[in-house]
VOBA-1610 file (N, C-alpha, C; in pm, whole numbers, padded with zeros to 5 digits, always signed):
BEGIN
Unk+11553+14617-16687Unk+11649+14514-16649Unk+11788+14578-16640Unk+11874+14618-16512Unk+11977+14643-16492Unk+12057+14631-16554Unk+12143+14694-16582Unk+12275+14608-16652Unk+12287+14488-16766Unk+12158+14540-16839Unk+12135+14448-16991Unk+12217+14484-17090Unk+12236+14611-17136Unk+12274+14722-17251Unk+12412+14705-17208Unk+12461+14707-17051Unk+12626+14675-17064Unk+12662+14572-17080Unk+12590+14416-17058Unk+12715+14299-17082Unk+12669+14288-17183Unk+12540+14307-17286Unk+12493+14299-17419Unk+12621+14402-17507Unk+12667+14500-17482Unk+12748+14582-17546Unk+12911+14474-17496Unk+12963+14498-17416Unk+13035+14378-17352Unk+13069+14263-17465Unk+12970+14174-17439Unk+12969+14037-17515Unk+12966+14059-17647Unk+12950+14214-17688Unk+12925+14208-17851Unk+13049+14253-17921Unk+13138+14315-17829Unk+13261+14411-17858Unk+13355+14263-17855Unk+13341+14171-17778Unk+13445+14072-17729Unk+13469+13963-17838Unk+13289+13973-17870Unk+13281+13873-18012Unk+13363+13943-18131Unk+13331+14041-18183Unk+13352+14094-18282Unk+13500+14149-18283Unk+13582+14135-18169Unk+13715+14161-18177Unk+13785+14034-18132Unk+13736+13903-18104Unk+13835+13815-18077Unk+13840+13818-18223Unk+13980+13695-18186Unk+14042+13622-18288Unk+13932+13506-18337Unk+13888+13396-18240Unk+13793+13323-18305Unk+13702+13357-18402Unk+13649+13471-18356Unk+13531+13513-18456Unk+13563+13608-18605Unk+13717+13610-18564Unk+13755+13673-18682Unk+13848+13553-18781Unk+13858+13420-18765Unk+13881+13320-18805Unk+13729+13301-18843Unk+13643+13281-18767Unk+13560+13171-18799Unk+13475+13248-18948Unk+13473+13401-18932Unk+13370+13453-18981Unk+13472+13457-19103Unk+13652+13450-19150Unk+13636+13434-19292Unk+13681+13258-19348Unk+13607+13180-19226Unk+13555+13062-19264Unk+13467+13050-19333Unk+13341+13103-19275Unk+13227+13067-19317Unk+13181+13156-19451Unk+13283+13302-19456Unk+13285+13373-19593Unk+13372+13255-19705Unk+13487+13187-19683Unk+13539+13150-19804Unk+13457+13016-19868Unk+13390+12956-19753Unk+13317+12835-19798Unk+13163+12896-19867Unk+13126+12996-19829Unk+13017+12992-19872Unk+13053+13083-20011Unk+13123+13193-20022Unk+13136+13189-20131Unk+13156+13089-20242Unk+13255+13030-20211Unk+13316+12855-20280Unk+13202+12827-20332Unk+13096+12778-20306Unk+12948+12778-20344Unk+12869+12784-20342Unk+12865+12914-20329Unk+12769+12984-20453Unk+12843+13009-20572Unk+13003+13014-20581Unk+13036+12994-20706Unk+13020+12891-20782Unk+13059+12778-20697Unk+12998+12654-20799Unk+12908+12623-20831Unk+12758+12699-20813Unk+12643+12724-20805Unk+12633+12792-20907Unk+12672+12909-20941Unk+12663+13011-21050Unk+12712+12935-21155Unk+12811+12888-21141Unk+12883+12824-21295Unk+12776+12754-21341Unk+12716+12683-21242Unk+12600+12579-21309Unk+12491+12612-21338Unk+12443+12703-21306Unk+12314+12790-21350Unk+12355+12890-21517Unk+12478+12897-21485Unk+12491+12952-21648Unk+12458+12846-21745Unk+12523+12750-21719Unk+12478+12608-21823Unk+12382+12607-21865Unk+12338+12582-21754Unk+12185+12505-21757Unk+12065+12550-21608Unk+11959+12698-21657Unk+11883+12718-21619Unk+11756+12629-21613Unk+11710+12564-21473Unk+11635+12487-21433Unk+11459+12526-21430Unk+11502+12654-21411Unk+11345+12744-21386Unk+11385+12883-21418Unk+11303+12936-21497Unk+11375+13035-21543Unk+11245+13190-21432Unk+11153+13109-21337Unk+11098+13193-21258Unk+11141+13226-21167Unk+11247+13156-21110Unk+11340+13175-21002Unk+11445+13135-20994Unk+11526+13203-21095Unk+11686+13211-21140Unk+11712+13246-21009Unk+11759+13357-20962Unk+11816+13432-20838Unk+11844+13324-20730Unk+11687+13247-20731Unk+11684+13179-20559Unk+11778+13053-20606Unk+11782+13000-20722Unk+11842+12882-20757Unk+12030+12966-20728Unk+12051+13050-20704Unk+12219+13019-20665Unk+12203+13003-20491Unk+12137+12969-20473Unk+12125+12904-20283Unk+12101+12765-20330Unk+11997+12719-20425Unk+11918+12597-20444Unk+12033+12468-20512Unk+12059+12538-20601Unk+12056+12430-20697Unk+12255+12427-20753Unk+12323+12313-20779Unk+12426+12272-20804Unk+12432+12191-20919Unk+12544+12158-20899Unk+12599+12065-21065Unk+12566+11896-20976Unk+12603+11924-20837Unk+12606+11746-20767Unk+12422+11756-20739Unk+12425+11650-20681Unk+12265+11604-20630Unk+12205+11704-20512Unk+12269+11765-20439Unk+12214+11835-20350Unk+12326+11964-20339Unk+12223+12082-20308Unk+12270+12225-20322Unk+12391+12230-20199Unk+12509+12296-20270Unk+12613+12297-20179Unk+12625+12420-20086Unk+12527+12538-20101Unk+12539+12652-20006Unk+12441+12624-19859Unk+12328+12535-19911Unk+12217+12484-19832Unk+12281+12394-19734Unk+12376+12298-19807Unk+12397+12231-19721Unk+12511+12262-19639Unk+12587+12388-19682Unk+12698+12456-19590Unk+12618+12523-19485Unk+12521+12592-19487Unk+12480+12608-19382Unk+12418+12515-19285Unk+12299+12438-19348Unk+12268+12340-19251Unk+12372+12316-19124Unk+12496+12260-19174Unk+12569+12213-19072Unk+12690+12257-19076Unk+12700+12381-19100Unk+12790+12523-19071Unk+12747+12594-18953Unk+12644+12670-18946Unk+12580+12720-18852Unk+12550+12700-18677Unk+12516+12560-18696Unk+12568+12507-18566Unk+12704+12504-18493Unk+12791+12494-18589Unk+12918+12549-18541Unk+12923+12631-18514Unk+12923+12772-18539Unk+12911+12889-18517Unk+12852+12931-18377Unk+12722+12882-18365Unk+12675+12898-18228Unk+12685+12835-18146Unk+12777+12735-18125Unk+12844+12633-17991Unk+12978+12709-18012Unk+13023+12759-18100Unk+13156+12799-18024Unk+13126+12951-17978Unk+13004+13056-18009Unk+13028+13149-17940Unk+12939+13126-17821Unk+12893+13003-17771Unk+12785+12955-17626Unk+12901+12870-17537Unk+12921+12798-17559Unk+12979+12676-17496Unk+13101+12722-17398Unk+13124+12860-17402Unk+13232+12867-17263Unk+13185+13059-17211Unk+13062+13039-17275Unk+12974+13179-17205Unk+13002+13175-17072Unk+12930+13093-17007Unk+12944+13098-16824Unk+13054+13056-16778Unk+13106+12919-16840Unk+13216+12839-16741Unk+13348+12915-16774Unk+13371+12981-16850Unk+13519+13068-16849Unk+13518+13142-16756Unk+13380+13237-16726Unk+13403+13340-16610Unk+13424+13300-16480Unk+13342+13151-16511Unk+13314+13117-16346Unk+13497+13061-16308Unk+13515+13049-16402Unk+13667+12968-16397Unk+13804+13070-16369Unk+13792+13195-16433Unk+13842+13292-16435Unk+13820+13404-16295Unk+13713+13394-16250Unk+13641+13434-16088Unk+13586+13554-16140Unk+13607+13646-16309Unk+13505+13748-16368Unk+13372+13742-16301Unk+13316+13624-16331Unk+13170+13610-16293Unk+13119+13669-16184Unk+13163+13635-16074Unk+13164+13644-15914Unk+13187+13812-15925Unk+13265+13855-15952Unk+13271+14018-15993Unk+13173+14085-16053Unk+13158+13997-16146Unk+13069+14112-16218Unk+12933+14112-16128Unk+12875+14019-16108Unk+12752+13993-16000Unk+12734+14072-15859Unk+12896+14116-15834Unk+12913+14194-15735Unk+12836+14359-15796Unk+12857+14383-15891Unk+12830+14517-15940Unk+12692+14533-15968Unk+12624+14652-15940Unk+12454+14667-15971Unk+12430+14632-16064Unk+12448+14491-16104Unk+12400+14400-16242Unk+12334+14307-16156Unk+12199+14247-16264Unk+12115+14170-16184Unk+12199+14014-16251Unk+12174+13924-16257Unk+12171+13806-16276Unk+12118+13783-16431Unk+11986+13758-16414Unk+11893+13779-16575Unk+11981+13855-16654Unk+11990+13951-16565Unk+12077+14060-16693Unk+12248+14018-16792Unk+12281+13934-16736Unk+12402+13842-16744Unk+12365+13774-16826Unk+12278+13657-16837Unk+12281+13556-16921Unk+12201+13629-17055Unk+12126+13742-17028Unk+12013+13761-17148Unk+12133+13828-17234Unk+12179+13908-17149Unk+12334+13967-17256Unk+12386+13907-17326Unk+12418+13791-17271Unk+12522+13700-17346Unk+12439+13620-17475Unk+12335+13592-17433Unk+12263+13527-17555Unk+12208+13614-17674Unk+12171+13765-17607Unk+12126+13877-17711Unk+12265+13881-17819Unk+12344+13879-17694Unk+12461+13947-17784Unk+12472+13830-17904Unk+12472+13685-17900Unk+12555+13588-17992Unk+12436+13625-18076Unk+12305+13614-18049Unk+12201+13593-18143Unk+12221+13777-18222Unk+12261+13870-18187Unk+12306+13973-18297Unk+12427+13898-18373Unk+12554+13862-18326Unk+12654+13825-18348Unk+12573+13722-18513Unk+12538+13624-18495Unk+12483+13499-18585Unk+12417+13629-18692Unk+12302+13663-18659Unk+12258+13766-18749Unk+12336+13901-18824Unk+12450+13929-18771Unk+12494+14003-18861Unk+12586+13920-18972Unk+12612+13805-18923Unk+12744+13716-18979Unk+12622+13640-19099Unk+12525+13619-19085Unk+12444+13549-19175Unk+12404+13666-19300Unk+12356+13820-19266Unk+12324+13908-19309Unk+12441+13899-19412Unk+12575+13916-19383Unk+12633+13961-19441Unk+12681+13863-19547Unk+12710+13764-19481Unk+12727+13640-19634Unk+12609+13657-19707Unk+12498+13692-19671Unk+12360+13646-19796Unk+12359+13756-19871Unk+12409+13890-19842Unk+12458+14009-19937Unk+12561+13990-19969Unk+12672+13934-19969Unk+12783+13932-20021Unk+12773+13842-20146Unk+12690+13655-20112Unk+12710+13572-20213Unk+12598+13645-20359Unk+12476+13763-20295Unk+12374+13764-20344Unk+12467+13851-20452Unk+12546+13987-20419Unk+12592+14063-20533Unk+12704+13987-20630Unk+12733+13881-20491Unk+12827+13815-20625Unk+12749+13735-20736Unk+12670+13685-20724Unk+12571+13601-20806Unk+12471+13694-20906Unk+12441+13790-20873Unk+12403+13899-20908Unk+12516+13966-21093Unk+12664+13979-21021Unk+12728+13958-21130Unk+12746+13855-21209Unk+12774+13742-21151Unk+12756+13612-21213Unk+12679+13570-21343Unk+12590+13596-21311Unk+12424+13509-21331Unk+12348+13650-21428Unk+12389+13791-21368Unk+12309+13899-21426Unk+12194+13900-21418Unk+12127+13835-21350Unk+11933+13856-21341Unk+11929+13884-21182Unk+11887+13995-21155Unk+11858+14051-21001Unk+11741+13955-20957Unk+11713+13997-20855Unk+11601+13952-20739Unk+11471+13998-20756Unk+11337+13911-20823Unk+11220+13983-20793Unk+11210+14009-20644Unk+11096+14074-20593Unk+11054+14127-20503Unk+11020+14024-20396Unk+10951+13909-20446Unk+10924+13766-20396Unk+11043+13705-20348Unk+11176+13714-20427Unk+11273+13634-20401Unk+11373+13653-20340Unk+11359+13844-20324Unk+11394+13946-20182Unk+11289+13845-20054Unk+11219+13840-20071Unk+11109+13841-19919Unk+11153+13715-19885Unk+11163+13557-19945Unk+11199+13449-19935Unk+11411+13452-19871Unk+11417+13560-19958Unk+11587+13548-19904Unk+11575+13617-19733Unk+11469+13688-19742Unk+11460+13716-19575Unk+11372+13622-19470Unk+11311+13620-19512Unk+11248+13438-19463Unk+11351+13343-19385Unk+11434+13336-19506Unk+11561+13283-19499Unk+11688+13298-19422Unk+11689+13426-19374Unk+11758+13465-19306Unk+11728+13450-19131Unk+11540+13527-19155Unk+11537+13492-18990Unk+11537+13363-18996Unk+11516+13266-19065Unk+11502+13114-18988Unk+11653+13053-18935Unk+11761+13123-19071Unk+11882+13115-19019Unk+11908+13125-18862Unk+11888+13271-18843Unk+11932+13290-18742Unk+11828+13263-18579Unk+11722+13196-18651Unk+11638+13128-18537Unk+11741+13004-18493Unk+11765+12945-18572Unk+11861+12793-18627Unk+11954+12802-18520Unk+12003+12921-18578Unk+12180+12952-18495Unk+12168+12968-18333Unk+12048+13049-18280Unk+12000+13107-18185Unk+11978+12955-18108Unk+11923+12848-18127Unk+11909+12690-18061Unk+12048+12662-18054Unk+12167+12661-18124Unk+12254+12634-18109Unk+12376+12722-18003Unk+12362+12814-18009Unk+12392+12944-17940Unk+12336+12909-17769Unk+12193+12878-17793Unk+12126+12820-17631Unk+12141+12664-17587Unk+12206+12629-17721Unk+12239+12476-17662Unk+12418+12484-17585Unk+12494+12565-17625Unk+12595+12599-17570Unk+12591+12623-17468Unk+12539+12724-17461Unk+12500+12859-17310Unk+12478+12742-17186Unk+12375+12660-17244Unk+12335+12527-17172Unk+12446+12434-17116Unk+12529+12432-17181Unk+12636+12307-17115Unk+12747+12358-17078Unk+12773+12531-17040Unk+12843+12625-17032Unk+12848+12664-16902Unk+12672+12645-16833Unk+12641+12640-16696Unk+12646+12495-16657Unk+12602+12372-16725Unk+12576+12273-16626Unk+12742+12163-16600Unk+12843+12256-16729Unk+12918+12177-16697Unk+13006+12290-16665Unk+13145+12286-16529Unk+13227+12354-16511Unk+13335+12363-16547Unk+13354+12258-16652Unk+13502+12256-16690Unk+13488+12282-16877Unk+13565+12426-16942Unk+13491+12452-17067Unk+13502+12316-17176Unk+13635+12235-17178Unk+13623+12144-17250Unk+13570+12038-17239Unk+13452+12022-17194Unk+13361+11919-17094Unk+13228+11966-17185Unk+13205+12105-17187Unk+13104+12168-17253Unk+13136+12166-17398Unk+13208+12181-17440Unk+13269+12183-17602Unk+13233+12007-17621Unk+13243+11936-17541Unk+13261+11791-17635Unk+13117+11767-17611Unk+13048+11837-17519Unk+12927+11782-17520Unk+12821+11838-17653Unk+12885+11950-17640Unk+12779+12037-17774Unk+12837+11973-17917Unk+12943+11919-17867Unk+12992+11882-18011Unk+12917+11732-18058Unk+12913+11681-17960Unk+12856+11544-17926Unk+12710+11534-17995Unk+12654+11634-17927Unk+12469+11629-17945Unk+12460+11719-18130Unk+12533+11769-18150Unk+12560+11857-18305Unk+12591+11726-18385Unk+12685+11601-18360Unk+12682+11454-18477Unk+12568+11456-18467Unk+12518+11423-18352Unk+12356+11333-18273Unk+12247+11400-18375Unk+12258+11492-18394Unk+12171+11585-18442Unk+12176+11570-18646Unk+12295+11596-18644Unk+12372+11587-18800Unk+12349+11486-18811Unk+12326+11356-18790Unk+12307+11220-18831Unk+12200+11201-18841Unk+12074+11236-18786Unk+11957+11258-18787Unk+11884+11359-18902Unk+11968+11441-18893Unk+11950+11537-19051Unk+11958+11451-19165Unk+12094+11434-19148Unk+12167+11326-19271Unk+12052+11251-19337Unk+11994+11204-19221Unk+11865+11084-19318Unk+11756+11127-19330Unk+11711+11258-19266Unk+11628+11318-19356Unk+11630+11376-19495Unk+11791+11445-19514Unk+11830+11506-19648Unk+11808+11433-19774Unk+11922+11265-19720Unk+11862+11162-19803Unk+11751+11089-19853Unk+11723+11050-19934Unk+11592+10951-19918Unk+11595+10825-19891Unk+11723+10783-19804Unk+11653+10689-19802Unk+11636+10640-19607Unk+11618+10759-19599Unk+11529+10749-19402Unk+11427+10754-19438Unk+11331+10708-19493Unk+11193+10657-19550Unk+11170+10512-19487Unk+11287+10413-19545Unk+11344+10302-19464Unk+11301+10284-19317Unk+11366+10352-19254Unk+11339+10340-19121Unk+11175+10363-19063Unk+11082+10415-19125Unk+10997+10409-19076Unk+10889+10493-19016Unk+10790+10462-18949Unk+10739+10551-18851Unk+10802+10610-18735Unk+10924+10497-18646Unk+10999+10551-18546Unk+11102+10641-18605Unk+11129+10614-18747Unk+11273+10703-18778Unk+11221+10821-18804Unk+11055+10862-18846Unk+11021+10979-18892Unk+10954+11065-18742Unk+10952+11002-18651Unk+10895+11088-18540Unk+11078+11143-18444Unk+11172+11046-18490Unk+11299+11082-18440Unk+11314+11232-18521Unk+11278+11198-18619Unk+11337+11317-18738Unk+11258+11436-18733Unk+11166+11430-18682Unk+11056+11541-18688Unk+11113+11617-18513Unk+11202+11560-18425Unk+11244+11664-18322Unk+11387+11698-18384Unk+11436+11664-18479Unk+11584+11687-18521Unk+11589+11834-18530Unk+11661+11964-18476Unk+11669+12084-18538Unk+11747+12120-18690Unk+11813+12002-18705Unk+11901+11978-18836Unk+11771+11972-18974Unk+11665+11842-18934Unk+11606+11787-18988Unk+11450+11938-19004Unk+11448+11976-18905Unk+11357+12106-18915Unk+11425+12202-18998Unk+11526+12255-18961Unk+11566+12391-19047Unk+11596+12330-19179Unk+11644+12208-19206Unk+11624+12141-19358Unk+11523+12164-19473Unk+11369+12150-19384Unk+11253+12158-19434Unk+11219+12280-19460Unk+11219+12358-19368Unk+11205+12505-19338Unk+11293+12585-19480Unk+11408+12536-19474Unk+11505+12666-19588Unk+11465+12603-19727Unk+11424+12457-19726Unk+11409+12406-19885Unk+11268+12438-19922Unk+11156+12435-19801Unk+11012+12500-19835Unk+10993+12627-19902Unk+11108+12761-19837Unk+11087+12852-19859Unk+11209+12934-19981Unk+11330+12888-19993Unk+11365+12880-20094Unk+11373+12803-20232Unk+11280+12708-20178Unk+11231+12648-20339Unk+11069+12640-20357Unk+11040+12678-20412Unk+10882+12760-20412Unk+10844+12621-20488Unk+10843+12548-20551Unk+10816+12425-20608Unk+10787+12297-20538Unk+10873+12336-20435Unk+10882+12236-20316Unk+10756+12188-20227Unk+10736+12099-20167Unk+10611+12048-20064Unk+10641+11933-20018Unk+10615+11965-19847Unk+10593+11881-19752Unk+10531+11756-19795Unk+10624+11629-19774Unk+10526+11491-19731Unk+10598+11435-19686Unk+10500+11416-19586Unk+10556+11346-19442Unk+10674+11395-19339Unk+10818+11331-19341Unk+10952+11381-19296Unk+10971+11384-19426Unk+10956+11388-19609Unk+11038+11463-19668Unk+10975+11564-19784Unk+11050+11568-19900Unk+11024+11670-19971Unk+10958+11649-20149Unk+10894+11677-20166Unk+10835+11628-20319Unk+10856+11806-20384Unk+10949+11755-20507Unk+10910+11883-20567Unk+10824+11843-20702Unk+10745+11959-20739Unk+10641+11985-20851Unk+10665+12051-20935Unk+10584+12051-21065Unk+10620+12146-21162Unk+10548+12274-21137Unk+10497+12312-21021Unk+10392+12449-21012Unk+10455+12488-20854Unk+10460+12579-20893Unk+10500+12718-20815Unk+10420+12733-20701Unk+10438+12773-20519Unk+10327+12797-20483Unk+10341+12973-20399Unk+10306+13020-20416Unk+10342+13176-20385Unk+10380+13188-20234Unk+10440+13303-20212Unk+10505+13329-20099Unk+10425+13278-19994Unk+10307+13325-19974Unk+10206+13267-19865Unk+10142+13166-19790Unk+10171+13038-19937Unk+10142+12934-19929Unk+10251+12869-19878Unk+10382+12889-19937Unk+10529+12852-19869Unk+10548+12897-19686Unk+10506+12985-19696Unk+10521+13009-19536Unk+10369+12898-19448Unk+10298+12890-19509Unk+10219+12792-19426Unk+10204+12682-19439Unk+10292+12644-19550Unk+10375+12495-19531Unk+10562+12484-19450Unk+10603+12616-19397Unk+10708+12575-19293Unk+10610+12600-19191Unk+10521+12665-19168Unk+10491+12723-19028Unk+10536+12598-18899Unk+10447+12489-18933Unk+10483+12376-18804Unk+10594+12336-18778Unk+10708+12351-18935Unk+10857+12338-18852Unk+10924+12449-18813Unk+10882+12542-18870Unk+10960+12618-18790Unk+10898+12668-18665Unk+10745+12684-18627Unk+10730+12649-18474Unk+10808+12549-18399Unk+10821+12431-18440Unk+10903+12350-18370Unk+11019+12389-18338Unk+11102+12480-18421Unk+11246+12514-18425Unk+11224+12612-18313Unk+11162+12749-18315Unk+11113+12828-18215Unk+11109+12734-18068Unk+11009+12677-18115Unk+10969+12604-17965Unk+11156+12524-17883Unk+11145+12460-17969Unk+11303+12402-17907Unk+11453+12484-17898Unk+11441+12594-17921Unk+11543+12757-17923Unk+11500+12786-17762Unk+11335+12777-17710Unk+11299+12855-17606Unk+11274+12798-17511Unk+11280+12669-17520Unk+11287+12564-17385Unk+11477+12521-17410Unk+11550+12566-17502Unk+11683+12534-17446Unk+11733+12655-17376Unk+11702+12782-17443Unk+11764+12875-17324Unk+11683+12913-17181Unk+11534+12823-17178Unk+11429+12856-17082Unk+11509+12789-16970Unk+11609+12649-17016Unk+11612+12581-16897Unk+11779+12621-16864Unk+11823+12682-16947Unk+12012+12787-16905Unk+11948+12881-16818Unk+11857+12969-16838Unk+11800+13039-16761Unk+11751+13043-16630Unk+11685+12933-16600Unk+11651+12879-16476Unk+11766+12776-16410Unk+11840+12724-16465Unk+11961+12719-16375Unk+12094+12798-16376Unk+12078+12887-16428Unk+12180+13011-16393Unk+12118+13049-16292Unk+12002+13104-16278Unk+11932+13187-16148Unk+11940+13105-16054Unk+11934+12991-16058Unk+11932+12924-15904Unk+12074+12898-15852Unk+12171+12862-15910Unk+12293+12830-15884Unk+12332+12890-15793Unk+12467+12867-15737Unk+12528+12897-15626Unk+12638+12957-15721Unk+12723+13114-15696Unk+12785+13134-15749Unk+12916+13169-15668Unk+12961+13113-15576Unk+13103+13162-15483Unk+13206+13241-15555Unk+13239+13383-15441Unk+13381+13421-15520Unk+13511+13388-15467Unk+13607+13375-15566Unk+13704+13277-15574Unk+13803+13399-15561
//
């Protein structure tokens, strides 16, 4: 594929030296540190499980629900609408686009760049907070990582950045179909409540309420999937019922945890690859005039 390795190098130099991404990324460092510190304080108190100390500074808090879990949940999506959402329509706006297309670069090779590049971009930015909060907690807390709770923190990571990668292609998406960038920003921002509100009542218990229609809404939510997905596999206690979560007093080993996310996080997969399947197929067809 022509000209992959240059706008992939391109889009990765642009990320990693704007200003946005150098705002956003010691955003998402000061909040997530924030807690996992308030996480650690509370695990000194009062150890909950003493088999999986380590995973409990992601899990577990002093309030009702874990505050690093839920910084990402609906952290992350931010992250990948603002490095998608003015991918295409800046260039096309700027007349770059039309240029660069002029040069022995194919088309494919354009958009796969731009999405390789954010989906490294998300993955190094996730990598690096989950080593950063891990050594800080590490001092904190003083009990390292079994081997299990290494493999689950990587679990954890690709699903992260599967997560980010839907959001990243939900941008890219309204980046081509809409031409004006702040047209695309309100829309991704729009379908990210749509989405977050739909989480929201899965997190809670009480979208039980609503029903059979509220649990088949909740079961396409990507909020409401990667929910299930990070609490299955970082809380080993944890198990699927229905749209929510029952935890137990027994442990179920790494293996068993992964084949109780498998169907959501296929779903998450599946809806990552029909959002950039269909940026893809209307980038290629479009009409691209130079200006």
């Amino acid at each position: 594929m022509q000209g992959l390795m240059t706008v992939f190098r391109k889009e990765l130099a642009d990320h990693f030296t704007s200003w946005r991404f150098i705002i956003l990324f010691a955003i998402v460092f000061a909040v997530g540190v924030v807690a996992i510190y308030v996480d650690a304080q509370y695990i000194r108190q009062e150890v909950m499980d003493t088999r999986f100390v380590f995973l409990q500074l992601y899990t577990t808090s002093g309030q009702a629900l874990p505050l690093f879990i839920l910084f990402i949940v609906f952290f992350v999506p931010i992250v990948g609408v603002i490095l998608g959402f003015d991918a295409i329509n800046s260039e096309r706006i700027s007349g770059t686009l039309s240029r660069l297309l002029s040069q022995p670069i194919y088309r494919d090779a354009v958009i796969n760049g731009k999405f390789l590049a954010g989906v490294v971009t998300i993955a190094v930015m996730m990598m690096s907070l989950i080593l950063l909060v891990s050594g800080m907690g590490l001092r904190m807390i003083g009990v390292p990582p079994s081997s299990e709770e290494a493999l689950r923190l990587m679990a954890f990571l690709i699903t992260t950045v599967i997560y980010g990668a839907f959001w990243l292609g939900l941008g890219i998406l309204f980046s081509i179909f809409f031409h004006r960038v702040a047209t695309s920003a309100l829309a991704s921002i729009a379908l990210w409540m749509f989405f977050g509100f739909i989480g929201f009542m899965s997190i809670f218990p009480s979208f039980v309420q609503l029903g059979q229609v509220g649990l088949k809404i909740v079961q396409v939510s990507p909020v409401a999937l990667f929910w299930q997905v990070t609490m299955l596999i970082l809380v080993p206690t944890a198990r699927s019922l229905g749209g929510g979560l029952l935890i137990t007093p027994s442990a179920l080993p790494l293996g068993q945890s992964l084949l109780g996310v498998w169907p959501h996080l296929v779903s998450l997969i599946v809806l990552t690859v029909v959002c950039f399947a269909i940026s893809y197929i209307k980038f290629m067809r479009e009409e691209i005039r130079s200006t």
